[in-house]
N, CA and C atoms as an extended XYZ file, in Angstrom:
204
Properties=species:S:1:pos:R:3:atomname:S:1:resname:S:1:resid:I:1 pbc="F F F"
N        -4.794       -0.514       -7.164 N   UNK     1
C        -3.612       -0.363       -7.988 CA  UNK     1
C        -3.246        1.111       -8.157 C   UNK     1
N        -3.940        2.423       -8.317 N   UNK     2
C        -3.782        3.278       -8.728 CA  UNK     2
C        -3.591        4.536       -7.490 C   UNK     2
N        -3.485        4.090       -6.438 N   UNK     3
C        -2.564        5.011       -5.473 CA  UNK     3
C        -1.617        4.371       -5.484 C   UNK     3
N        -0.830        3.305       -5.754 N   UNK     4
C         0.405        2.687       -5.420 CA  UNK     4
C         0.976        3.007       -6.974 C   UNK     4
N         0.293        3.356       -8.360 N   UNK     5
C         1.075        3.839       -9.080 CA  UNK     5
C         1.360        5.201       -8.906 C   UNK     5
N         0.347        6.221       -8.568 N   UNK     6
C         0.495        6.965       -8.144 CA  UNK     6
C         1.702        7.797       -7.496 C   UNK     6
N         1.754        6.681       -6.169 N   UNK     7
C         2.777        7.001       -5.590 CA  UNK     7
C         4.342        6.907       -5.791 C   UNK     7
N         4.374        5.920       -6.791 N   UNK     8
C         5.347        5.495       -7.410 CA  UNK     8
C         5.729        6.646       -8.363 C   UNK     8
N         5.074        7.010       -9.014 N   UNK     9
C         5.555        7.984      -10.067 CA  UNK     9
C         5.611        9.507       -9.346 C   UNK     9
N         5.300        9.324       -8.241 N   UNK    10
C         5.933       10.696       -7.116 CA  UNK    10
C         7.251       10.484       -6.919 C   UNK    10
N         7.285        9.458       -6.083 N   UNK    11
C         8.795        8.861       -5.937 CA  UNK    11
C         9.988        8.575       -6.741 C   UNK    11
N         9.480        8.492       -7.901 N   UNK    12
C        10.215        8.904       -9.097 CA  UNK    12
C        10.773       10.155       -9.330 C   UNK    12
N         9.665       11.095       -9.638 N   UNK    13
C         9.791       12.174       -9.264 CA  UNK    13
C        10.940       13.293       -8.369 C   UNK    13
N        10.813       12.693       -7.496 N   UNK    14
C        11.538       12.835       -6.119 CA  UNK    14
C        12.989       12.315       -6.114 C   UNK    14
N        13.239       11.595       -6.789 N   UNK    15
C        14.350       10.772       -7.210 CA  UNK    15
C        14.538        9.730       -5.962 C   UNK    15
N        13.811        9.108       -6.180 N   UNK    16
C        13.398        7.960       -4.808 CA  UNK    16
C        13.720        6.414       -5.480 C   UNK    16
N        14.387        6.218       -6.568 N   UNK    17
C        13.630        4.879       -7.471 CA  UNK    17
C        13.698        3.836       -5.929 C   UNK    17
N        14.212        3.377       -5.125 N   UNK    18
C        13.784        2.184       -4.879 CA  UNK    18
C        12.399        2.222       -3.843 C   UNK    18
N        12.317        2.689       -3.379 N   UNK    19
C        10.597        3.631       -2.792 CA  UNK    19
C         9.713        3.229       -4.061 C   UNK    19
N        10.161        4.190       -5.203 N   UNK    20
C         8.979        3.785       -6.248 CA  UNK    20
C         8.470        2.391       -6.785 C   UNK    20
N        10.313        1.511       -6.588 N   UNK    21
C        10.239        0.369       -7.037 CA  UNK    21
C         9.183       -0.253       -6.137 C   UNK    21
N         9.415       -0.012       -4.818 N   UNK    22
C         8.679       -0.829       -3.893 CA  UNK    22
C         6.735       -0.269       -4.532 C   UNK    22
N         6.920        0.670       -4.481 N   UNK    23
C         5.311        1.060       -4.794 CA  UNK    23
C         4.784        0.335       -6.004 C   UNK    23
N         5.543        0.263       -7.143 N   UNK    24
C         5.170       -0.075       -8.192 CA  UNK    24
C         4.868       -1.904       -7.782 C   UNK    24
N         5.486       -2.473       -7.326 N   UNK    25
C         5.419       -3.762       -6.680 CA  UNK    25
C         4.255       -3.861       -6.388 C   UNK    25
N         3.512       -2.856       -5.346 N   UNK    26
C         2.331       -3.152       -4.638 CA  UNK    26
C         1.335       -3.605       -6.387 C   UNK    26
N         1.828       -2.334       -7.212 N   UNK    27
C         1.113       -2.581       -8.326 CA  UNK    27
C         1.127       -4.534       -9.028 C   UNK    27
N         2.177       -4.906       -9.236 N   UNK    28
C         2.688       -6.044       -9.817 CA  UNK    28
C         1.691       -7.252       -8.851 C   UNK    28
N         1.752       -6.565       -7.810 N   UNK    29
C         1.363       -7.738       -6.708 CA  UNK    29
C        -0.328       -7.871       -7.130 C   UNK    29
N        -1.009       -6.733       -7.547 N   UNK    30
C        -2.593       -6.693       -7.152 CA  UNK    30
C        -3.225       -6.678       -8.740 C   UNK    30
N        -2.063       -6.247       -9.590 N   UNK    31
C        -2.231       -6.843      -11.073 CA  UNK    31
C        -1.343       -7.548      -11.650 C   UNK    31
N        -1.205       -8.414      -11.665 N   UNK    32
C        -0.112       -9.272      -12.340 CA  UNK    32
C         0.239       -9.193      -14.006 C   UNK    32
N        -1.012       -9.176      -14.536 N   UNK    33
C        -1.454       -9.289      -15.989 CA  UNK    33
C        -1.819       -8.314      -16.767 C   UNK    33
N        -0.901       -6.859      -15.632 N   UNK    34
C        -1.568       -5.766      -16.226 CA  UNK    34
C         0.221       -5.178      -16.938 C   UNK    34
N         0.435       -5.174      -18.200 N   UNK    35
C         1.825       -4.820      -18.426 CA  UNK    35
C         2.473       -3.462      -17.597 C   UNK    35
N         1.507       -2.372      -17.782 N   UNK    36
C         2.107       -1.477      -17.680 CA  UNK    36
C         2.888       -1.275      -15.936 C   UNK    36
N         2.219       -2.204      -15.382 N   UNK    37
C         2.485       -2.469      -13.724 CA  UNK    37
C         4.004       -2.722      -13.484 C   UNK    37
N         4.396       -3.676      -14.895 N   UNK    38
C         5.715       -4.306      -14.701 CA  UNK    38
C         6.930       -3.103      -15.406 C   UNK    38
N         6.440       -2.557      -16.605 N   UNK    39
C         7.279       -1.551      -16.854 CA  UNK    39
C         7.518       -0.443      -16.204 C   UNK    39
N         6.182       -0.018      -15.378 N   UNK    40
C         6.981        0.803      -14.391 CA  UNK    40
C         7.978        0.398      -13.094 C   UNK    40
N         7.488       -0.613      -12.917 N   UNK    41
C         8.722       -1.420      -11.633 CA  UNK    41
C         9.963       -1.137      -12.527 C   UNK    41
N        10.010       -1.535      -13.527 N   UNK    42
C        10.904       -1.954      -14.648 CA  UNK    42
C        11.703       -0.605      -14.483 C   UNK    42
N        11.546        0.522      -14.854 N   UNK    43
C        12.000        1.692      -14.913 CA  UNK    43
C        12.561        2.282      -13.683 C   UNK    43
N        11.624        2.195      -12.069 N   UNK    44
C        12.047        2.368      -10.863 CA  UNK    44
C        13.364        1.526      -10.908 C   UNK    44
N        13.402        0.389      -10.595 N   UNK    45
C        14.499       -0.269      -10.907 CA  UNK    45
C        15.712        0.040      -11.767 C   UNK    45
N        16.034        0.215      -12.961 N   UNK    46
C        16.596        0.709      -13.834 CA  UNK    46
C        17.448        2.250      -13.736 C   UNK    46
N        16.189        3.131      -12.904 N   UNK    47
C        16.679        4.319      -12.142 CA  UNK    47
C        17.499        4.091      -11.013 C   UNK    47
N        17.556        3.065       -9.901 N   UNK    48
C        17.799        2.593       -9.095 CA  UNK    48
C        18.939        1.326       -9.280 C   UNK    48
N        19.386        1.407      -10.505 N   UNK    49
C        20.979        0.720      -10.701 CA  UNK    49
C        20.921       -0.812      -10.724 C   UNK    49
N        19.504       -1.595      -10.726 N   UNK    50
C        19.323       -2.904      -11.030 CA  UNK    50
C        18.590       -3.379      -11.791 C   UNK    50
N        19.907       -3.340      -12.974 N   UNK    51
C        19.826       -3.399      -14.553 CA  UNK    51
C        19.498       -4.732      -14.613 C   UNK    51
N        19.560       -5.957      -14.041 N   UNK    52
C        19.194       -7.351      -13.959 CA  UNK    52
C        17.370       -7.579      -14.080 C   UNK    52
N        17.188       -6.797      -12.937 N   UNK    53
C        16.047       -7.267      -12.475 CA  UNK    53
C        15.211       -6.074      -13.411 C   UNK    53
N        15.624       -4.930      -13.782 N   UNK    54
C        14.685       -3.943      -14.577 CA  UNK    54
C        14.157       -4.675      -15.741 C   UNK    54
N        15.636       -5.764      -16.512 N   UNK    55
C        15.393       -6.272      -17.835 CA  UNK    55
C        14.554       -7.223      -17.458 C   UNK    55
N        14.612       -8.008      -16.417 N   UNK    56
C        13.301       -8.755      -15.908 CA  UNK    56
C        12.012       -8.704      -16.148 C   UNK    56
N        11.352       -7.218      -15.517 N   UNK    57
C         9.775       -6.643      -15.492 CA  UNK    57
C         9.932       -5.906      -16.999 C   UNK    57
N        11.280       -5.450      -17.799 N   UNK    58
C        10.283       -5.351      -19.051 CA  UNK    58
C        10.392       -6.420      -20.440 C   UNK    58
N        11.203       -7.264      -19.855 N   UNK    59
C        10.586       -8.294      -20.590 CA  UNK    59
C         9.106       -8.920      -20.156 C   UNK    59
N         8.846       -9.309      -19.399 N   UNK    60
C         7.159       -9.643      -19.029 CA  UNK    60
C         6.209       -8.308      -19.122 C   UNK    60
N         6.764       -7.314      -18.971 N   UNK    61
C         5.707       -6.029      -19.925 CA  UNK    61
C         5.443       -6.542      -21.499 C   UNK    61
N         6.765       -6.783      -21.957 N   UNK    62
C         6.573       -7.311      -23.704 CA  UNK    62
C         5.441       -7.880      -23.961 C   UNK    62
N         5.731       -9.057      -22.625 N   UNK    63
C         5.155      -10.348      -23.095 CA  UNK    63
C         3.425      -10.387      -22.713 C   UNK    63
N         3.541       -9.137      -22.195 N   UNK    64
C         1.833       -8.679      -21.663 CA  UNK    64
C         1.611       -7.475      -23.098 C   UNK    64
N         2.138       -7.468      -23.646 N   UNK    65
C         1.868       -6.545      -24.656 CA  UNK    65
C         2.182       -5.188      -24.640 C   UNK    65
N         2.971       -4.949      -23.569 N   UNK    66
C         3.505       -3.258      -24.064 CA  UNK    66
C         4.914       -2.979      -24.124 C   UNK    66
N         4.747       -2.194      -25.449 N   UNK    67
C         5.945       -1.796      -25.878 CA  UNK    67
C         5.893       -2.196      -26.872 C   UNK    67
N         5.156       -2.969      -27.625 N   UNK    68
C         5.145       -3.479      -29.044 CA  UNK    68
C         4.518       -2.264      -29.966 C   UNK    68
């Protein structure tokens, strides 16, 4: 999980969001149940102009417990 967040928050960085989005994914994919996996997709996304699917991963961040 933690080179693919990693890399994600480079790509961010970089102003890359859908790169990051994709990285953060790898995250979502190999932790499902881990919130913070989904809020960062959540945010790549969101940077990356798909306000649908961002509100998506951070509602199931909520619902994994972060952000409360």
């Amino acid at each position: 999980v933690w080179p693919h967040h990693y890399r994600g928050v480079g790509l961010l960085r970089q102003g890359k969001p859908a790169a990051a989005a994709a990285a953060f994914g790898a995250c979502v994919a190999l932790a499902p149940d881990v919130g913070w996996c989904w809020h960062n997709r959540g945010l790549a996304l969101q940077a990356a102009g798909d306000a649908t699917a961002a509100a998506a991963d951070f509602d199931r961040a909520k619902r994994l417990g972060v952000g409360r």
